[in-house]
C-alpha positions in Angstrom: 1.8 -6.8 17.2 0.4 -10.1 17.9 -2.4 -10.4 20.6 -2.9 -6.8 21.1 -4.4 -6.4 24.8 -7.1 -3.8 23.5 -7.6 -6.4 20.3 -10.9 -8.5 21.4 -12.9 -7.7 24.9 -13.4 -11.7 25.2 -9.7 -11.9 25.8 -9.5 -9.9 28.8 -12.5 -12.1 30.6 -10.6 -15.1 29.7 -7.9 -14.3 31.5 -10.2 -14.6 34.5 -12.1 -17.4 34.6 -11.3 -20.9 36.8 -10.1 -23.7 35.2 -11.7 -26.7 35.2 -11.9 -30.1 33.7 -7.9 -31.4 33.7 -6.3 -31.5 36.6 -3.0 -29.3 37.7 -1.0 -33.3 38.6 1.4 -33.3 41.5 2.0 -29.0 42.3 4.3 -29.6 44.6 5.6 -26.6 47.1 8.6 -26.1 45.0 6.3 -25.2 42.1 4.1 -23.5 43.7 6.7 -21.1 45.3 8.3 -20.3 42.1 4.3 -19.1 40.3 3.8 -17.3 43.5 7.8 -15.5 42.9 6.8 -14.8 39.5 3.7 -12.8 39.9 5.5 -11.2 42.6 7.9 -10.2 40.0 5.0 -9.1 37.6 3.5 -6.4 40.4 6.9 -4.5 40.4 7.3 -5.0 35.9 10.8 -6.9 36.2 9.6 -9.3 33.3 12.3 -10.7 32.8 12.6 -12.8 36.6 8.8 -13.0 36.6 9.8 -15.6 33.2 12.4 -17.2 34.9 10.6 -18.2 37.6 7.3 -19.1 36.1 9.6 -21.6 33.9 11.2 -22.7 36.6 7.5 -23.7 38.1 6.8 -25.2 34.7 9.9 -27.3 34.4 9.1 -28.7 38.1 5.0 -28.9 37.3 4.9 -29.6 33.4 0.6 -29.7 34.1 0.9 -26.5 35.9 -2.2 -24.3 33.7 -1.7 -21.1 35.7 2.2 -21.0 35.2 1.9 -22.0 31.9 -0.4 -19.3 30.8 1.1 -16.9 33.1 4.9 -17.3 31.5 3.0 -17.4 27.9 1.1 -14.1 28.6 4.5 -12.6 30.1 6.2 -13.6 27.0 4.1 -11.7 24.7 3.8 -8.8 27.3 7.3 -8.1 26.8 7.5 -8.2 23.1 4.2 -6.5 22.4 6.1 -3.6 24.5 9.4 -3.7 22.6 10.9 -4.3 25.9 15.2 -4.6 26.2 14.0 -8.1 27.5 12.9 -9.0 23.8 15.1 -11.9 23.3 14.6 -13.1 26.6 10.7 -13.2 25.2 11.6 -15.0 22.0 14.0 -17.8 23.5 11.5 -18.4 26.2 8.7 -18.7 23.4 11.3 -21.0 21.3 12.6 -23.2 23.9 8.8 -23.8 25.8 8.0 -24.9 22.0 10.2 -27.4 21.9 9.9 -28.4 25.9 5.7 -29.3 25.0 6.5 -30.6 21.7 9.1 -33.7 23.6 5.9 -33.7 25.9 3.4 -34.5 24.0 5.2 -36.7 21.6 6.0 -38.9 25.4 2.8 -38.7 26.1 -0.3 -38.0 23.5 -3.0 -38.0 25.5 -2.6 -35.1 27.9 -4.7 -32.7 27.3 -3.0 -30.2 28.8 0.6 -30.4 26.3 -1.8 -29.7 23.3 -2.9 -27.0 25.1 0.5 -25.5 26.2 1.8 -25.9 22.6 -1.0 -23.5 21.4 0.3 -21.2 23.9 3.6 -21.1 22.9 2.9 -21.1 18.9 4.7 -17.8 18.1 3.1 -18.1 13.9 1.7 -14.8 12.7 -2.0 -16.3 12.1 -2.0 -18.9 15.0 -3.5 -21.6 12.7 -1.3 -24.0 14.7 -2.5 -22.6 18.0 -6.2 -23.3 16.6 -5.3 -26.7 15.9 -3.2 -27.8 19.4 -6.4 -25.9 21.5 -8.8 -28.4 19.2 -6.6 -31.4 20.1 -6.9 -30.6 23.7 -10.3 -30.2 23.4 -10.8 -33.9 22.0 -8.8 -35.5 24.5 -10.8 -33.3 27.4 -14.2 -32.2 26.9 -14.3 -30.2 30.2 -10.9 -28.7 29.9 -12.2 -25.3 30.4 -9.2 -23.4 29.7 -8.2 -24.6 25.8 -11.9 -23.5 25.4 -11.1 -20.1 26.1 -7.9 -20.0 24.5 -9.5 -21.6 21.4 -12.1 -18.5 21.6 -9.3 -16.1 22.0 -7.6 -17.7 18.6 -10.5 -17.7 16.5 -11.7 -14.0 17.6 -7.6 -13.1 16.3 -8.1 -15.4 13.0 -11.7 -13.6 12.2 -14.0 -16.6 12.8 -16.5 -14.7 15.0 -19.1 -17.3 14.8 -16.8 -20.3 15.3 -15.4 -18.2 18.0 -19.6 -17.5 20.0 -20.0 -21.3 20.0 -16.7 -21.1 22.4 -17.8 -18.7 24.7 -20.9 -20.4 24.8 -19.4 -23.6 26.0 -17.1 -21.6 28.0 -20.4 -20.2 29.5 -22.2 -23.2 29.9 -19.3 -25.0 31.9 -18.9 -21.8 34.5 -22.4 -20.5 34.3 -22.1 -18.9 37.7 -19.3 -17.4 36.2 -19.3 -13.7 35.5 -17.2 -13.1 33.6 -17.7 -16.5 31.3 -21.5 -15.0 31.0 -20.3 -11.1 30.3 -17.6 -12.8 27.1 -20.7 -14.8 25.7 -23.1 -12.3 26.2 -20.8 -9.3 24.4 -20.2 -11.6 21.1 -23.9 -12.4 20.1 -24.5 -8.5 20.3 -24.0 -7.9 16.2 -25.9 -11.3 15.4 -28.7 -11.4 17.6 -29.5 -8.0 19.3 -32.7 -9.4 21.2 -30.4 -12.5 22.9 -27.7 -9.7 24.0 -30.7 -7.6 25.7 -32.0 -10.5 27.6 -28.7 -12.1 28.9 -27.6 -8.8 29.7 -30.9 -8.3 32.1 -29.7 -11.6 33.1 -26.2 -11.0 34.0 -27.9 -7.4 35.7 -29.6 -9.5 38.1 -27.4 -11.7 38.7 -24.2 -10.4 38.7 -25.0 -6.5 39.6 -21.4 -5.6 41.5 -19.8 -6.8 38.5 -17.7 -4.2 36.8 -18.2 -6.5 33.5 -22.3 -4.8 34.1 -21.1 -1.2 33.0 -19.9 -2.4 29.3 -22.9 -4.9 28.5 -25.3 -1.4 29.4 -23.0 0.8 27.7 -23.2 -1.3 24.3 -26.9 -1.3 24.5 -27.2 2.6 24.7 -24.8 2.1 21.2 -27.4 -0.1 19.6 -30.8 2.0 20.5 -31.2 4.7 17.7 -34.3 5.9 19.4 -33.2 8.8 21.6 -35.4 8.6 24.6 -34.6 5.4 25.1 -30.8 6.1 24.8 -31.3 8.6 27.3 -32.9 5.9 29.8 -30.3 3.3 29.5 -27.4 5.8 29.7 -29.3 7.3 32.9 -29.3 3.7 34.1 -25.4 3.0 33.0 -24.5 6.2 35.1 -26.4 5.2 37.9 -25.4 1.4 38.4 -22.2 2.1 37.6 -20.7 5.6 38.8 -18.6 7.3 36.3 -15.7 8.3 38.8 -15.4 4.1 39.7 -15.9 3.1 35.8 -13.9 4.1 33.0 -16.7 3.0 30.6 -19.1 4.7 32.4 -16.9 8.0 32.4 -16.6 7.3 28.7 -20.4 7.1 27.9 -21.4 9.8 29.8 -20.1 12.2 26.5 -23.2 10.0 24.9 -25.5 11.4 27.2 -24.2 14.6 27.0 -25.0 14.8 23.3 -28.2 13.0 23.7 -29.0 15.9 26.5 -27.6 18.9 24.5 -30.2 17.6 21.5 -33.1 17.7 23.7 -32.6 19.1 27.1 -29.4 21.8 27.1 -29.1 22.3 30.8 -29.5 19.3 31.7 -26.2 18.8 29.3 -24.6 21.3 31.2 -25.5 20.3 34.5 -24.2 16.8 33.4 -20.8 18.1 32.7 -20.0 20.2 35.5 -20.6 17.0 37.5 -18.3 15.0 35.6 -15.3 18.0 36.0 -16.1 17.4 39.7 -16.1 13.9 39.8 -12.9 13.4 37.9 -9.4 13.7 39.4 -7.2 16.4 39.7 -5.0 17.3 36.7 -6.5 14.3 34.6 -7.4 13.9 31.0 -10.8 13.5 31.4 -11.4 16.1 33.8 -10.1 18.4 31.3 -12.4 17.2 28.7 -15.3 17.9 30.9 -14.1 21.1 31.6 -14.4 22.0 27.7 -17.7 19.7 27.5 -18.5 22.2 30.4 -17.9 25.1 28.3 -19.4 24.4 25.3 -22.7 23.5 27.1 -23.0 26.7 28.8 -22.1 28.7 25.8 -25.3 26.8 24.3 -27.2 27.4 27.2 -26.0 31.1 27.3 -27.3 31.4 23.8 -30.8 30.0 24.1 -31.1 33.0 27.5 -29.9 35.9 24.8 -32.7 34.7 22.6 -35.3 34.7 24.6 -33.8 37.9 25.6 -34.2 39.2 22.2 -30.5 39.6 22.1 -30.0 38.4 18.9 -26.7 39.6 17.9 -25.0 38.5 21.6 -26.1 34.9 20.6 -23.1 35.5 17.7 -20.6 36.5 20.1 -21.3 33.3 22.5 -21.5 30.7 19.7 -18.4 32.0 18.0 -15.6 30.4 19.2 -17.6 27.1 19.9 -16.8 23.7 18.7 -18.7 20.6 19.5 -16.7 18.1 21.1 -15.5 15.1 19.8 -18.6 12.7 18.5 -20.8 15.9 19.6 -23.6 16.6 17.3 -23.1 20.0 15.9 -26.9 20.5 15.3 -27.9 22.1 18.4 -25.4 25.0 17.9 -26.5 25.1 14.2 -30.0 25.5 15.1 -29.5 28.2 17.7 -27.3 29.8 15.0 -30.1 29.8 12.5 -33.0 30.7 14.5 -31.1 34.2 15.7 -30.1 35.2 12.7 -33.7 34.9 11.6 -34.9 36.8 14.2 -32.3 39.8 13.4 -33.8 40.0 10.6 -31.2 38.4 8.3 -33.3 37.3 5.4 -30.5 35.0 4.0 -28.4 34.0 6.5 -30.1 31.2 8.4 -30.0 29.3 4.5 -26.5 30.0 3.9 -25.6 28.7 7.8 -28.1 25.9 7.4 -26.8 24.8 4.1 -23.1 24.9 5.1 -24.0 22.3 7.9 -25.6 20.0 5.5 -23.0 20.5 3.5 -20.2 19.4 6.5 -22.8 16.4 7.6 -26.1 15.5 6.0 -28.6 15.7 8.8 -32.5 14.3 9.5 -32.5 16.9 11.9 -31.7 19.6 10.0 -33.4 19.2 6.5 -36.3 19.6 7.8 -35.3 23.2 9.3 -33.4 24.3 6.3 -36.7 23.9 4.3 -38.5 26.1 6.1 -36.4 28.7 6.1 -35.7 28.6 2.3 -37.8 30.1 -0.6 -36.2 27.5 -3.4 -37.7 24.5 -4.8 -35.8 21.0 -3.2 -33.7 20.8 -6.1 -31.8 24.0 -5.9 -31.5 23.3 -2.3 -29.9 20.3 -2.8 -27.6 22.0 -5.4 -26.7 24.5 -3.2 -25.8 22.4 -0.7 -23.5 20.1 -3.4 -22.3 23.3 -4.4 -20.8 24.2 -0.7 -19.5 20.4 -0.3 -17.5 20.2 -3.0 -15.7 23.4 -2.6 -14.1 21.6 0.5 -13.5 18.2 -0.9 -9.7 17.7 -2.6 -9.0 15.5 -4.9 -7.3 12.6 -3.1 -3.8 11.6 -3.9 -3.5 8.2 -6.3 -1.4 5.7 -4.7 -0.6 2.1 -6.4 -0.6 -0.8 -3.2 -0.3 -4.4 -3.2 -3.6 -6.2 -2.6 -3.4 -8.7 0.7 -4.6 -11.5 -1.2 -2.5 -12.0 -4.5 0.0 -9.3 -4.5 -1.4 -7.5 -7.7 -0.7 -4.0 -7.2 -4.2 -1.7 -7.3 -4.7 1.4 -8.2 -6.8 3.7 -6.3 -7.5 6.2 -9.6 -9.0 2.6 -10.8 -12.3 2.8 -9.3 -13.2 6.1 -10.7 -16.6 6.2 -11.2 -17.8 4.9 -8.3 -18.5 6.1 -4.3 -15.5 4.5 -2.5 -14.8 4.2 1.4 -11.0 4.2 2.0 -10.8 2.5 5.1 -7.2 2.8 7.4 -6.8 0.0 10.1 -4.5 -2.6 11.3 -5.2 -6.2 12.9 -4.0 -5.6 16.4 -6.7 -2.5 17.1 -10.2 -3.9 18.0 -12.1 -1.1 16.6 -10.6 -1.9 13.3 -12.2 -5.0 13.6 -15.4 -4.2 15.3 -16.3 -1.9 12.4 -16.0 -4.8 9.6 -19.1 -6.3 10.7 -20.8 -2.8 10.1 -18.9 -2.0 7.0 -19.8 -5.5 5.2 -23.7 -4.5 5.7 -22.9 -1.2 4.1 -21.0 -2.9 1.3 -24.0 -5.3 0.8 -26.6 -2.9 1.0 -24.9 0.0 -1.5 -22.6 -2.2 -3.1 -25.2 -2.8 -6.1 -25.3 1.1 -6.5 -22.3 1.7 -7.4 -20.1 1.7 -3.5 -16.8 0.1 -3.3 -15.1 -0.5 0.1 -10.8 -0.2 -0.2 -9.3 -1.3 3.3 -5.5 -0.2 4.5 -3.7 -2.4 6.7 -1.1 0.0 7.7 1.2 -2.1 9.8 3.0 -4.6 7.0 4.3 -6.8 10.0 0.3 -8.5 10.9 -0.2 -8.9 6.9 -0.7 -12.4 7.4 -3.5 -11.9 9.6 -4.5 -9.5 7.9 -5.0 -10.9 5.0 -6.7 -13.7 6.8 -9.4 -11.5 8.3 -10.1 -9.8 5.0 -10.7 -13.1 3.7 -14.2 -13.1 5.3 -14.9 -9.8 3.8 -15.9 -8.6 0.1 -14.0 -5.3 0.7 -10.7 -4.7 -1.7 -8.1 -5.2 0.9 -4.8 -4.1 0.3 -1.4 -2.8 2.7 0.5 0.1 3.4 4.2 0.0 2.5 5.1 1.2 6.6 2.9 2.2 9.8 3.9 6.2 8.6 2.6 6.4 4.8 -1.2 6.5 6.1 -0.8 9.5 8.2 1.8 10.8 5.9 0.0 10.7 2.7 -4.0 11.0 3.9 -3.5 12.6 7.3 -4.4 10.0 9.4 -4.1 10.4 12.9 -6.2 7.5 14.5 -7.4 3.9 14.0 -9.8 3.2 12.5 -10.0 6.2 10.2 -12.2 6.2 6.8 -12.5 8.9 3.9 -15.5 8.7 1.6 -14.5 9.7 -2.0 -16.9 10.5 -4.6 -16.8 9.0 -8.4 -14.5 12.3 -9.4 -11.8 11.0 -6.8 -12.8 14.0 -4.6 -12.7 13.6 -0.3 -16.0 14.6 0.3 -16.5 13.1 3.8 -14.4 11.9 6.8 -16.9 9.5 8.6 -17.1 8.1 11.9 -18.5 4.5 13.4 -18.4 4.8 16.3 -21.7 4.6 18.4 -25.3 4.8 16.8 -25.4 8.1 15.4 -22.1 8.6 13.5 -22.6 4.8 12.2 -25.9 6.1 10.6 -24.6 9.8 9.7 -22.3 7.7 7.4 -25.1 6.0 5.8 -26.7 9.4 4.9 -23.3 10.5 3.8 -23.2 7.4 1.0 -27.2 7.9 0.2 -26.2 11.3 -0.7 -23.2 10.9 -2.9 -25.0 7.7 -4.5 -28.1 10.3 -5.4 -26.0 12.8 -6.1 -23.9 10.8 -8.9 -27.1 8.8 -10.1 -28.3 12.2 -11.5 -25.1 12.4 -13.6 -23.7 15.3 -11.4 -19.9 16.4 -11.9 
């Protein structure tokens, strides 16, 4: 799955942007008509004319960017969808090759055949594509569009930094551009957190309408670990952006929720029941804010029965309640706790306490479970070991080919140490997001004792695979087919990751996604580094 469209946000703005720099020589009316045919064609998904005419526009107009790009992008549409029209994809792909190739060779100096070669390079790692978009870059300085596509090619082939000095120029020759400003802004958010606040303000004031807006805020309320703060730029996010006009906004809000439900539980409620009436009819998301809903008031419920005195209600309301998805489950834990005290339940708020901790480990609660036990830190930690491991299976061995060499590996090798088995594939950009975070992990515990084994699960993209992992010290290996992850390891989304302790044992499932989780699973490897630097079994 080559050029997934979820695979790098950059790729979407490029799409977008004006070309500049070459020149589109001689569009006559003939090839005009034809483009204009073809998207036509694309609004009502009969691919296969929309190609057809958009080579027809080419053939007339052989400098013709738009049509080029747009038969290109068509192409891959079709095959990325396993459409009937497959072959129709691959000839076009083929025979397009070979059209630029007899072009270029007639006439070296235009820009704009390097540049259509690149699109139509059909190899799995696109090292050709990187090297026609560089040709057309040295016989045009200003052709705007090889800059992008070059961006979009070394984002695929992992060369993030190469990739930000792109979208910087990309920038820099449409700086009243939008969405040029929103790609460069997005890609210096992992290396320089500071830059991405300030163009963000930037692209705020300048570009506020701009749906691009919603996703630069969005990723800043990801990056703040202070919660107050989080709160505030999420408040800002909903109110710029209106969740029921922007999907990211929509998907956010469940960040504020949690943020809310952690400090201010009606307000969490109040939050959801707006979202259920702001969504549409019969809609996924309006059913997730109905449960989001639900949980929240069975929270809120809770906190009235205590102060009530009802102690043993708060039970019967928190019983059947599960946190969302990427919900912290400490409020309910608390509430939990604190009733049973007051019943008068000597023990119980420990034992619910500890078999939280043991689930997640938790800033929040540690604290809490302290005061409430009468055992010196020690046995509290051994308790809480004790209840971890009676719910952590050993995981089954498997023998896999490494992406690099070929030399099969053994997962039952690495015994002994704390490993993260990580399940991804190329073509899904949270795979890829997360390497960046996972490498810091790997450098930071590594010396301890922590081990990182990746999974492509999709053997077709091993090439790129195993061009990405390059850039990474994690032990990358592949799946034999797309099936054995969720078969073997019950995997049923991308990117998935189990931590296994030095016994082989599944002791956590972790999650990356947002600020949180990201640092729940650094608590998660503290602990099992601790816990086996003490010689524990």
């Amino acid at each position: 799955m080559k050029r997934c469209q979820f695979l790098i946000i950059a790729i979407i703005f490029c799409g977008t942007l004006p070309t500049v720099g070459v020149s589109q020589y001689n569009l006559g009316a003939d090839g005009r008509n034809e483009y204009a045919r073809g998207q036509a064609y694309l609004k009502i998904n009969y691919f296969d004319a929309a190609m057809q005419s958009f080579r027809k526009a080419v053939e007339i107009n052989p400098d013709y960017i738009a049509a080029i790009k747009a038969l290109a992008g068509t192409a891959r549409t079709v095959k990325q969808r396993m459409d009937p029209k497959l072959r129709l994809s691959f000839t076009t792909m083929l025979t397009m090759r070979k059209f630029y190739a007899a072009k270029a060779a007639a006439d070296p100096k235009n820009a704009v055949y390097q540049w259509a070669l690149g699109q139509f390079d059909e190899s799995p790692t696109e090292e050709e594509a990187e090297r026609c978009y560089r040709n057309a870059i040295s016989l045009d300085a200003g052709f705007l569009e090889a800059y992008q596509s070059l961006a979009s090619t070394l984002l695929y082939r992992g060369k993030v930094a190469d990739a930000r000095v792109m979208l910087r120029k990309v920038y820099e020759l449409s700086s009243t551009d939008p969405e040029a400003m929103a790609a460069y802004t997005l890609h210096v958010n992992e290396e320089d957190p500071s830059l991405y606040v300030r163009l963000t303000e930037e692209f705020l004031r300048q570009f506020r309408e701009n749906a691009a807006g919603a996703d630069l805020i969005a990723r800043m309320a990801a990056n703040e670990s202070d919660l107050a703060t989080r709160i505030t730029t999420l408040e800002r996010l909903k109110a710029l952006y209106p969740p029921n006009e922007s999907e990211v906004t929509e998907w956010y809000m469940r960040f504020l929720f949690d943020a809310y439900l952690r400090t201010n539980p009606p307000n969490a409620l109040s939050l959801a029941q707006e979202m259920t009436r702001l969504m549409p009819v019969r809609s996924f998301a309006k059913m997730d804010w109905q449960y989001f809903s639900e949980y929240a008031q069975s929270l809120v419920l809770a906190r009235s029965l205590l102060d009530q005195n009802s102690y043993a209600e708060v039970s019967n309301s928190l019983a059947e309640a599960k946190p969302p998805y990427l919900v912290s489950p400490d409020p309910q834990t608390i509430l939990r706790a604190e009733a049973a005290a007051k019943s008068g339940k000597a023990n119980r708020p420990y034992e619910i306490l500890v078999s939280a901790m043991a689930e997640q480990p938790s800033e929040t609660l540690k604290p809490i479970l302290m005061r409430y036990s009468v055992k010196p830190p020690a046995q509290v930690e051994e308790d809480i070991w004790s209840a971890r491991l009676k719910k952590a299976p050993t995981v089954k061995d498997f023998v896999l080919p490494a992406l690099r060499d070929g030399k099969n590996v053994r997962l039952n090798e690495y015994r002994g140490r704390v490993v993260l088995l990580n399940f991804w594939y190329p073509g899904d950009r949270a795979s890829r997001e997360e390497f960046l975070y996972l490498q810091k992990m790997l450098d930071r515990y590594g010396p301890q004792g922590f081990t990182i084994i990746t999974i492509n699960i999709k053997p077709e993209e091993n090439a790129i695979a195993a061009v990405l992992m390059d850039r990474y010290n994690f032990v990358a290996l592949c799946a034999p087919d797309d099936k054995w992850a969720g078969k073997n390891y019950q995997i049923d989304r991308l990117p998935a990751s189990i931590l296994i302790d030095r016994q082989g044992r599944a002791v956590f499932r972790p999650e990356f996604w947002g600020s949180d989780p990201r640092h729940t699973c650094e608590l998660e490897v503290e602990a099992m580094l601790a816990y086996a630097s003490k010689g524990r079994q």
